[in-house]
Legacy VTK file of the C-alpha trace (Angstrom):
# vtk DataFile Version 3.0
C-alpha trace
ASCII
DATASET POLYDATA
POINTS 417 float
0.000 0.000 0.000
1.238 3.540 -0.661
0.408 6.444 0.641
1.850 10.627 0.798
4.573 11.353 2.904
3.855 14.076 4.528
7.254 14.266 6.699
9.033 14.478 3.054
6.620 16.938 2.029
7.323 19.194 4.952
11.351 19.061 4.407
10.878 19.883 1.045
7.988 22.837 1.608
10.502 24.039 4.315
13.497 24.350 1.897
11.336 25.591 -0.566
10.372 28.569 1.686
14.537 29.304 2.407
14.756 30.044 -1.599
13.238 33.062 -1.838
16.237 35.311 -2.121
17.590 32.656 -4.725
14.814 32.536 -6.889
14.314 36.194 -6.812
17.943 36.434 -8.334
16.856 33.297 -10.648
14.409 35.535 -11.963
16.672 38.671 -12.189
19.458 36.985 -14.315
16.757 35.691 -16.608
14.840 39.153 -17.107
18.090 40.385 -18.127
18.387 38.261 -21.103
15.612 39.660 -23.488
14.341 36.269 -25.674
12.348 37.577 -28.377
11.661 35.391 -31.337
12.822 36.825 -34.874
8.923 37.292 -35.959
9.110 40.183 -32.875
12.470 41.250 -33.722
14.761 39.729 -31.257
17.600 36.953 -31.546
15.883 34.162 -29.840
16.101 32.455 -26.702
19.797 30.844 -27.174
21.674 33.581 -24.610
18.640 32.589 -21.961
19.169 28.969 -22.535
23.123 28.813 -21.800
22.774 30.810 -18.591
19.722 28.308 -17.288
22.214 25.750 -18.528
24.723 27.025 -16.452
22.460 27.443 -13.582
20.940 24.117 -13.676
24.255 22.271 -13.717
25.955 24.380 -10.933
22.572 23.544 -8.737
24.035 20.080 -9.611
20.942 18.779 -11.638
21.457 15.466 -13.774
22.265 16.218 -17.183
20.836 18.907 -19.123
19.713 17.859 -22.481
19.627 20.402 -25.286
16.970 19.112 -28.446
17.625 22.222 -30.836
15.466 23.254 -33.557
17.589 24.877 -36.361
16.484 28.620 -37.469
18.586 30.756 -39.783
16.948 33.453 -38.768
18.885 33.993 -35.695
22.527 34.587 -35.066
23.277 30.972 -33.242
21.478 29.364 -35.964
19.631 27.590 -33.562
16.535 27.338 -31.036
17.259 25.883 -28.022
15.102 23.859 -25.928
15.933 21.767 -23.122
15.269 18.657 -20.648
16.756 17.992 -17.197
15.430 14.492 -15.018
15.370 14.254 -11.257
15.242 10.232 -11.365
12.498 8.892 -8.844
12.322 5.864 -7.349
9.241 4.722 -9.305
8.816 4.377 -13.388
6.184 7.482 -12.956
7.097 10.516 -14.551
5.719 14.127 -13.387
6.623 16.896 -16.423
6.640 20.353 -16.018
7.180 22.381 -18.910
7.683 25.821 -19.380
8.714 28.317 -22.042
11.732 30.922 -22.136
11.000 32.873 -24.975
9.038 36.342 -23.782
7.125 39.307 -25.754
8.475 42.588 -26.368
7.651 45.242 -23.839
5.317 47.436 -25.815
5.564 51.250 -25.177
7.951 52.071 -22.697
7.080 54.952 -21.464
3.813 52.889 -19.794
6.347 51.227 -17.371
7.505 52.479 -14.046
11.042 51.334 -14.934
13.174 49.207 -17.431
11.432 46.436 -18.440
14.409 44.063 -18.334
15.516 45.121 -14.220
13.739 43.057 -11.879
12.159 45.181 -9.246
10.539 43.982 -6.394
7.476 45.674 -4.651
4.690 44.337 -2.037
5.662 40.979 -2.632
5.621 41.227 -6.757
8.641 40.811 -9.141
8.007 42.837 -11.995
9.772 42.747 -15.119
9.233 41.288 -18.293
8.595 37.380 -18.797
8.520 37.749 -14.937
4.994 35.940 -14.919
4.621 34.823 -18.522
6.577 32.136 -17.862
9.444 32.717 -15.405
7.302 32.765 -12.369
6.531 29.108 -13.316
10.306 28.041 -14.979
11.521 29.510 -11.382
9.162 27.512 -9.279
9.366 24.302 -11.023
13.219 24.169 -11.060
13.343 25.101 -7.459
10.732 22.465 -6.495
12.984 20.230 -8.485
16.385 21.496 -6.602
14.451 20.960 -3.021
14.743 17.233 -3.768
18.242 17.682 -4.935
19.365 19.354 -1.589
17.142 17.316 0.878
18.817 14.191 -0.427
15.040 13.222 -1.343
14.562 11.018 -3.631
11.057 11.608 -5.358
8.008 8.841 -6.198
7.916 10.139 -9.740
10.852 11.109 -11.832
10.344 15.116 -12.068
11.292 16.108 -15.178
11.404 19.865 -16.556
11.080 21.020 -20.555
11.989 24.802 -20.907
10.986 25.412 -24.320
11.798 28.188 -27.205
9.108 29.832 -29.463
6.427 29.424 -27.301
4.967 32.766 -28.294
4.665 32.636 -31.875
3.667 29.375 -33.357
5.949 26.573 -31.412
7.148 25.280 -34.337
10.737 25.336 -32.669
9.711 24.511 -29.698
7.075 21.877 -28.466
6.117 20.942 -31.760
9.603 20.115 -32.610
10.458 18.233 -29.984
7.313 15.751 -30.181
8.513 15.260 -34.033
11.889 14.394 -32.736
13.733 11.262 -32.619
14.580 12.927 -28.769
11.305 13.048 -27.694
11.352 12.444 -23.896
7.766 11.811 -23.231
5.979 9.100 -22.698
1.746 8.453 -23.124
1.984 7.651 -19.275
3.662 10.280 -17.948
1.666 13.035 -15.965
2.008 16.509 -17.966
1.736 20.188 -16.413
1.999 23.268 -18.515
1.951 26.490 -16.131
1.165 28.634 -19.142
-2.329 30.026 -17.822
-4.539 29.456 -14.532
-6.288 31.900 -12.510
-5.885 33.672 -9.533
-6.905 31.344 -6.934
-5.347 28.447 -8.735
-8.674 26.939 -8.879
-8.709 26.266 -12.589
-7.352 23.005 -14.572
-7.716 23.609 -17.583
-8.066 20.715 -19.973
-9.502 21.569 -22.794
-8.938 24.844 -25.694
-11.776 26.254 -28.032
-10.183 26.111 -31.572
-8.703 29.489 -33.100
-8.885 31.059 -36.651
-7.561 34.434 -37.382
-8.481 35.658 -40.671
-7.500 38.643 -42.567
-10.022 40.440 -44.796
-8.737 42.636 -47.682
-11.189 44.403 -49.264
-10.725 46.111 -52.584
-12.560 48.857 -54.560
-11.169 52.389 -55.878
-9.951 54.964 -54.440
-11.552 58.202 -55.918
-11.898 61.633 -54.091
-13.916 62.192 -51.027
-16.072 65.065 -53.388
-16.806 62.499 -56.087
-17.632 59.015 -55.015
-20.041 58.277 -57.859
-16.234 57.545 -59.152
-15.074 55.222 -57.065
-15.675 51.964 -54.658
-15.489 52.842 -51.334
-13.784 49.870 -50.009
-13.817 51.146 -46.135
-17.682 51.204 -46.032
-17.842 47.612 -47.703
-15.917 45.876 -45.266
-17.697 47.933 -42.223
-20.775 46.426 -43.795
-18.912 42.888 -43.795
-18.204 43.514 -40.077
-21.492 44.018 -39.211
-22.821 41.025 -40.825
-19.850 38.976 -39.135
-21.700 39.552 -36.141
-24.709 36.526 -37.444
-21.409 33.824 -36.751
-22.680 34.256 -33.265
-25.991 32.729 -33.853
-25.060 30.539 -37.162
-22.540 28.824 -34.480
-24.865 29.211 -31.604
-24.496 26.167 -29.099
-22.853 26.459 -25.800
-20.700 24.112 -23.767
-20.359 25.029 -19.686
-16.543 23.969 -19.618
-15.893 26.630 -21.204
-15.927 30.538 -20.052
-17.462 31.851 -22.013
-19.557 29.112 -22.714
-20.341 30.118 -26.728
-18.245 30.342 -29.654
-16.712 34.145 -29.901
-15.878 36.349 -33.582
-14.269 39.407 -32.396
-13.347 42.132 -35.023
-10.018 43.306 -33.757
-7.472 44.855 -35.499
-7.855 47.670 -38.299
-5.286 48.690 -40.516
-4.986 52.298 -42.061
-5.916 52.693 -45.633
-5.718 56.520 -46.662
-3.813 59.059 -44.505
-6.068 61.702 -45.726
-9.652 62.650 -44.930
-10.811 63.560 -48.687
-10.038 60.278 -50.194
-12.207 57.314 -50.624
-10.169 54.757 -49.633
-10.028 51.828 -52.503
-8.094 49.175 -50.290
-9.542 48.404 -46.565
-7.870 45.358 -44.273
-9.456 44.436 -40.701
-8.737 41.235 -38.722
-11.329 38.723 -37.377
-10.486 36.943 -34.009
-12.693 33.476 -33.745
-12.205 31.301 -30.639
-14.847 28.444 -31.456
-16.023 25.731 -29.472
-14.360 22.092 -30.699
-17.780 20.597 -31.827
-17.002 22.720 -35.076
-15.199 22.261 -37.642
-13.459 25.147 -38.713
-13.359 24.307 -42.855
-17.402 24.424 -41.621
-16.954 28.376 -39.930
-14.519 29.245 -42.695
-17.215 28.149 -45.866
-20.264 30.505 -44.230
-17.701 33.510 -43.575
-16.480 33.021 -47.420
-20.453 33.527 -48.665
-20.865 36.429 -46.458
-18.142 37.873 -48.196
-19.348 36.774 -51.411
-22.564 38.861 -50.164
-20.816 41.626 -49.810
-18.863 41.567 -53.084
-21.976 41.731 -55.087
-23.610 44.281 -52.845
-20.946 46.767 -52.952
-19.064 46.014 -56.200
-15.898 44.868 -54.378
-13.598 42.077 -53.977
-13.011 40.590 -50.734
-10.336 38.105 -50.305
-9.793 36.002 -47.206
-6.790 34.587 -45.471
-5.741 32.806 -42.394
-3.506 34.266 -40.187
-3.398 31.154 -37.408
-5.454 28.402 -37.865
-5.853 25.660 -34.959
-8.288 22.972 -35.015
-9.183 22.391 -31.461
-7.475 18.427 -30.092
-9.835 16.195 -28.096
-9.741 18.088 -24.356
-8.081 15.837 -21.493
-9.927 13.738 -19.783
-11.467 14.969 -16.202
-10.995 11.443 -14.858
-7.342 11.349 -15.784
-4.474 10.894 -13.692
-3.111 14.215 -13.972
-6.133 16.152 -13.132
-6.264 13.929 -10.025
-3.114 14.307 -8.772
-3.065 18.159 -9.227
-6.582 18.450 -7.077
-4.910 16.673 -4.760
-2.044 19.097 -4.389
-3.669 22.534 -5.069
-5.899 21.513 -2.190
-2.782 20.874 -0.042
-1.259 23.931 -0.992
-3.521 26.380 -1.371
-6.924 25.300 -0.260
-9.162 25.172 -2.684
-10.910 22.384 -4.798
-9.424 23.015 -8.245
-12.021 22.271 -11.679
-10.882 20.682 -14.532
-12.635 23.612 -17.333
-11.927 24.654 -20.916
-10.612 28.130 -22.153
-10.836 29.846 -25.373
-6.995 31.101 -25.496
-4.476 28.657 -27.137
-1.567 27.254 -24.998
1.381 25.283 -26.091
-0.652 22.218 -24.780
-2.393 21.843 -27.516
0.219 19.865 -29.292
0.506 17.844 -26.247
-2.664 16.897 -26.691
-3.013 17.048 -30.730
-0.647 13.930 -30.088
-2.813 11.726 -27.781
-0.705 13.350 -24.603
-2.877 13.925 -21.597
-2.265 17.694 -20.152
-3.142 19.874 -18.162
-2.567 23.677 -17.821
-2.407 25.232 -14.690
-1.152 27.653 -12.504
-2.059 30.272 -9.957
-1.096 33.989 -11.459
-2.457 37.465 -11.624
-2.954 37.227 -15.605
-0.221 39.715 -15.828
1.115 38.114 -19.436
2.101 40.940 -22.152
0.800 43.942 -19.972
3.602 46.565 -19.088
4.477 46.595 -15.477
3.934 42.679 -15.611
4.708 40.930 -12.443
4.913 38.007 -10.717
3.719 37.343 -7.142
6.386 35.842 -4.916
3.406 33.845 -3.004
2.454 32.238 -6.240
5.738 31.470 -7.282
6.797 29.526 -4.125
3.612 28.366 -3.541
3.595 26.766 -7.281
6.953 25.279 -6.511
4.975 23.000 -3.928
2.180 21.911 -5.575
5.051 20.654 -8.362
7.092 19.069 -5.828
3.579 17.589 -3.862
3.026 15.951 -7.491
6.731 14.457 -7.440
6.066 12.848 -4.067
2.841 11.543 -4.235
2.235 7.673 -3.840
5.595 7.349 -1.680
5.315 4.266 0.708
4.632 4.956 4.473
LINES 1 418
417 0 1 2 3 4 5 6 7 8 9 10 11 12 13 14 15 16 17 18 19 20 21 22 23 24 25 26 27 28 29 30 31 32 33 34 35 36 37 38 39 40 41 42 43 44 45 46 47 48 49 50 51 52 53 54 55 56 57 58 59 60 61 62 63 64 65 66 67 68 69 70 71 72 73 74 75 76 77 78 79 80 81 82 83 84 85 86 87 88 89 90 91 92 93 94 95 96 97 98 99 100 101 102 103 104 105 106 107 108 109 110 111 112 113 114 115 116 117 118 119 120 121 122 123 124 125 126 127 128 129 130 131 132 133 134 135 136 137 138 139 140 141 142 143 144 145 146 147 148 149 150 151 152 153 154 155 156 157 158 159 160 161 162 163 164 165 166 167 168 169 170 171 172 173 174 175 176 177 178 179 180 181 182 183 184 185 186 187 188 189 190 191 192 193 194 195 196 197 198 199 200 201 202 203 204 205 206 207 208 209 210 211 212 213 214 215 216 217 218 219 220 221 222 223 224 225 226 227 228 229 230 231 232 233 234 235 236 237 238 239 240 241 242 243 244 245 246 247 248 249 250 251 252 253 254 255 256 257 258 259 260 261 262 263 264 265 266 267 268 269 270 271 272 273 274 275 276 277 278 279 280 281 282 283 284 285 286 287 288 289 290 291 292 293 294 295 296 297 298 299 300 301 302 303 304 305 306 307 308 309 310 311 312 313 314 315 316 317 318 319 320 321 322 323 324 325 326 327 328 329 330 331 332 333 334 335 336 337 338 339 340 341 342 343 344 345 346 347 348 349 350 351 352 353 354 355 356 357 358 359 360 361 362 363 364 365 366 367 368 369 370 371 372 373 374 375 376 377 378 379 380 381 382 383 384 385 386 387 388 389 390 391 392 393 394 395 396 397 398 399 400 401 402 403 404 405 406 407 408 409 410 411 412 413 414 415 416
């Protein structure tokens, strides 16, 4: 018979609480490093990945892995991502995987300071990538270096994945690394992804609504303002188109309560600028359509009745409207509720943090999704402020310890009494 050890648990909770100071700095050093993908005009996430390297080996984890995806578009020619095991005394394996690469800070002159110097306030670390994902990174390789300096050895091997490319499309990251001949994982092993939650850390989530982002170009002639019987105003067209977007909403009507909201959403979003001038019709007009849409559709299905609404349009208005994806996901099966996982984390947010933690869906796209576009069960979870891509982002030193023991309560649980 097996049962949790809580006497383990409590040595490894108590070290966790000495690291503070240490994975304040962990978080300094790594703000420092700016890891911007190419497509938002940094160098990538290699310079971030040696010093972690460093780090992890001088905190005397097992060896450090590095399963590189190559990209030409960046100095080092490649994008690093990389695996470290904490062997356990079972064949159960407890994942945590987090990403290193971070958005740009936006306008500057909406922070209090430089984006890329940890302060700490009230208990917050701000900075950028201080939440989004190196509140996570930092409390899953300290849960992982409790064990290491307790002399513990954990139920579960406790692996951690720090991954590059996480904000753009994960082709180099995640997604490469399932493709590889490296691949670490295994259909068995328990899978966390800290990459969103809520603030009570109440929410599992374990399953995504799909996305489509489409790009509408609409084209007519420009004329002047004073003579429009000579042209095709493209800008009132496509406002026309918006408008009669908004019938997705009931043409795609159901609603599923895993999910918050519970119906399939088609937001209008961004609008790009087609004359500079106020006295000419504009001929060319481009808006963006967000669609987060519940996986009982197909998208091909949501893609076919946008096309004829555009056709609509193109003979109302004599236009031409063309139509292109900018991200396209087809929602995976969600996670089972019942699975192991989702047990096991329950089980420790309630220790931790006392609260019973739902399993739910979400309509924003995590990395998980390949995870789970491969037959992986995952879940996503953490407990943060929602602080991701917002200037003054911050991380709460509460959540970040406090996530460091619901990772290490996963590692231990099932030890023998």
């Amino acid at each position: 018979m097996t049962m949790f050890r809580q006497d383990l648990y409590q040595r490894i909770t108590a070290r966790i609480d000495r690291y503070e100071a240490d994975m304040i700095r962990l978080q300094a050093e790594l703000t420092a490093i700016p890891a911007l993908a190419p497509e938002n005009g940094g160098d990538g996430e290699y310079r971030k990945s040696r010093r972690l390297k460093e780090l992890l080996e001088g905190y005397g984890f097992p060896e450090v892995r590095e399963i590189n995806a190559p990209d030409d578009r960046v100095s080092d020619g490649v994008r690093p991502n990389l695996v470290t095991l904490v062997p356990g005394r079972t064949g159960r394996r407890v994942w945590i995987l987090t990403h290193m690469d971070i958005v740009p800070p936006g306008e500057l002159s909406f922070w209090e300071g430089d984006p890329y110097s940890v302060r700490v306030r009230d208990g917050k670390v701000f900075g950028r990538g201080t939440e989004d994902n190196q509140q996570d990174l930092v409390a899953s390789v300290f849960a992982a270096k409790a064990f290491l300096d307790e002399g513990i050895t954990p139920e579960a091997s406790f692996g951690l994945v720090f991954v590059a490319d996480e904000e753009t499309a994960s082709h180099k990251g995640l997604d490469y690394i399932l493709q590889s001949p490296e691949n670490p994982f295994r259909r068995d092993d328990m899978l966390v992804v800290p990459d969103s939650g809520n603030e009570d850390g109440s929410l599992i989530e374990i399953a995504e609504k799909s996305i489509l982002w489409l790009c509408f170009k609409t084209i007519g002639k420009q004329c002047h303002a004073s003579r429009p019987d000579m042209g095709v105003n493209a800008f009132r067209a496509a406002s026309h188109l918006v408008v009669r977007l908004n019938g997705l909403h009931e043409r795609f009507g159901a609603a599923d309560p895993l999910f918050n909201p519970p119906r399939s959403t088609f937001e209008p979003t961004r609008k790009d600028a087609n004359v500079p001038n106020v006295n000419t019709i504009p001929g060319e007009d481009v808006f963006y359509l967000d669609c987060r849409v519940l996986p009982q559709y197909d998208l091909g299905e949501v893609e076919a009745v946008i096309r004829s609404m555009a056709d609509e349009i193109e003979k109302e208005f004599g236009v031409s409207v063309s139509v292109s994806p900018v991200q396209r996901i087809q929602s995976p099966p969600a996670t089972p509720a019942s699975s192991p996982i989702v047990s096991a984390l329950k089980d420790a947010i309630r220790e931790v943090y006392a609260v019973s933690a739902e399993p739910r869906g979400v309509g924003a796209g995590t990395v998980a999704a390949f995870f789970r576009a491969a037959g992986y069960p995952v879940a996503v979870w953490s407990r943060c402020r929602y602080m991701a891509h917002q200037p003054n982002e911050y991380a709460l030193l509460s959540s970040m310890m406090g996530n460091a023991k619901v990772y290490a309560h996963l590692a231990l649980q099932g030890t023998e009494s």
